[in-house]
C-alpha positions as CSV (number, residue, x, y, z in Angstrom):
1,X,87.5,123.6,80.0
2,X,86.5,120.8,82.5
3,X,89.1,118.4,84.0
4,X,88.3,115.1,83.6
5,X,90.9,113.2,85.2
6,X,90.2,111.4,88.3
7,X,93.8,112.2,90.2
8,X,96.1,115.3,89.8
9,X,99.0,114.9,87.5
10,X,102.4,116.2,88.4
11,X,105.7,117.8,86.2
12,X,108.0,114.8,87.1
13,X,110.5,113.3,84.7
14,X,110.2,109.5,85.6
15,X,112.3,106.9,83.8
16,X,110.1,104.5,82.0
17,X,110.3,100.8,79.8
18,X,108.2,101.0,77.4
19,X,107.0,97.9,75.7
20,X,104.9,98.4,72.5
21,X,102.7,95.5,70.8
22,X,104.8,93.9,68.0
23,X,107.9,95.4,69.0
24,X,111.0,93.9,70.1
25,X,112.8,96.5,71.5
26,X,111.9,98.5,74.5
27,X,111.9,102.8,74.0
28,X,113.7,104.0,77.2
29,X,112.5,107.6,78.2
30,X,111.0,109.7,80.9
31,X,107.5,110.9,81.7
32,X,107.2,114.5,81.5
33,X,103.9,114.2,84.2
34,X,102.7,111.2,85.8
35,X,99.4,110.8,87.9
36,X,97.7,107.8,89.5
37,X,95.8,107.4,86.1
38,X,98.5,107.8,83.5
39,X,101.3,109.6,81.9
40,X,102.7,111.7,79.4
41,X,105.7,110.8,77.8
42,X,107.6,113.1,74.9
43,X,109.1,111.4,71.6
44,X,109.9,112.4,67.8
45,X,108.3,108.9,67.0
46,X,105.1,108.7,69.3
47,X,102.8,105.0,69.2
48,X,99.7,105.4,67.6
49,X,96.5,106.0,69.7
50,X,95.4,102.4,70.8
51,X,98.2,101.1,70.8
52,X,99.0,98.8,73.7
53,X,101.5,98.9,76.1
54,X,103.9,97.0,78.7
55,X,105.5,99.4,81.0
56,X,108.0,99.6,83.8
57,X,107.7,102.7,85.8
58,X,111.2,103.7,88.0
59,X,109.0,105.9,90.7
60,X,111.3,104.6,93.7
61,X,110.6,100.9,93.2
62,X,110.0,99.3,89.4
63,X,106.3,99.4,88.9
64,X,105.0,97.2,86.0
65,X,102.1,98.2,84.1
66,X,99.5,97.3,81.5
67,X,98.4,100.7,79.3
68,X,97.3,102.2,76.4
69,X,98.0,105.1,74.1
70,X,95.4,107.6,74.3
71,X,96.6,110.7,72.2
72,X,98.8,110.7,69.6
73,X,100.6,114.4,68.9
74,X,103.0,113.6,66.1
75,X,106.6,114.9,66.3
76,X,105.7,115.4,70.2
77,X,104.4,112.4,72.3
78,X,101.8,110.2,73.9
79,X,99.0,110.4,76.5
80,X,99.4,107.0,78.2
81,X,96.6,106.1,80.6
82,X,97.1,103.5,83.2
83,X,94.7,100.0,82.3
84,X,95.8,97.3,85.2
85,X,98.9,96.9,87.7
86,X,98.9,95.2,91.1
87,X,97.7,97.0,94.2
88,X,101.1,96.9,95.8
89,X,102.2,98.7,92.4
90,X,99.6,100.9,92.7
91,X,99.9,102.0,96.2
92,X,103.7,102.5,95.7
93,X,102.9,104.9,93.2
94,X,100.5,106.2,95.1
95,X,102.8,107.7,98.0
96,X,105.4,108.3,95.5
97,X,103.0,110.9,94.0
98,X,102.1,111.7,97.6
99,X,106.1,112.8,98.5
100,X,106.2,114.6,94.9
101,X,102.8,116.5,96.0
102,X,104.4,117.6,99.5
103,X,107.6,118.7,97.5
104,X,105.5,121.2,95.7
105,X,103.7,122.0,98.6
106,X,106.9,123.1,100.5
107,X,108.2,124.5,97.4
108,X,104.9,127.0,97.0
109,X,105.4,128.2,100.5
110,X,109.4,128.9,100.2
111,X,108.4,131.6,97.4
């Protein structure tokens, strides 16, 4: 199988907003990974693929992003990838994923 994401994703429960198109109330959840690119996040009611989105990332400061749904696995979740956010947003997520990837680092060598 060839990997065809740009960044590495990483386990890491992250609490998200989500804001779907035509929807007036936000779903409040967690990613269950999160790379530079995108997310995953896991729910009985999952968006359809295409659908647009309005998020607000908690990854050590609030990080406001414009995505869309990608994958759709009913009873299960969404793929979520990543469209536009600022570069400050973007490089705060960037070493938040940078700390998370030296956690597993250290973590690997303890074992």
């Amino acid at each position: 199988m060839i990997e065809r994401r740009k960044h590495p994703r990483f386990k890491v429960a992250v609490p998200v907003e989500v804001h779907a198109e035509g929807s007036a109330a936000p779903l409040h959840c967690a990613t269950s990974d999160l790379s530079l690119d995108g997310c995953y996040i896991e729910s009985m009611y999952p968006f359809p693929a295409g659908t647009c989105l309005e998020l607000k990332l908690d990854a050590s400061d609030a990080l406001h992003i414009t995505a869309k749904i990608v994958t759709c696995d009913p009873q299960f979740g969404n793929g979520i990838q990543f469209i536009r956010m600022l570069d400050g947003d973007r490089a705060t997520l960037s070493k938040f994923l940078d700390h998370i990837a030296h956690q597993d680092l250290a973590s690997a060598h303890r074992v």
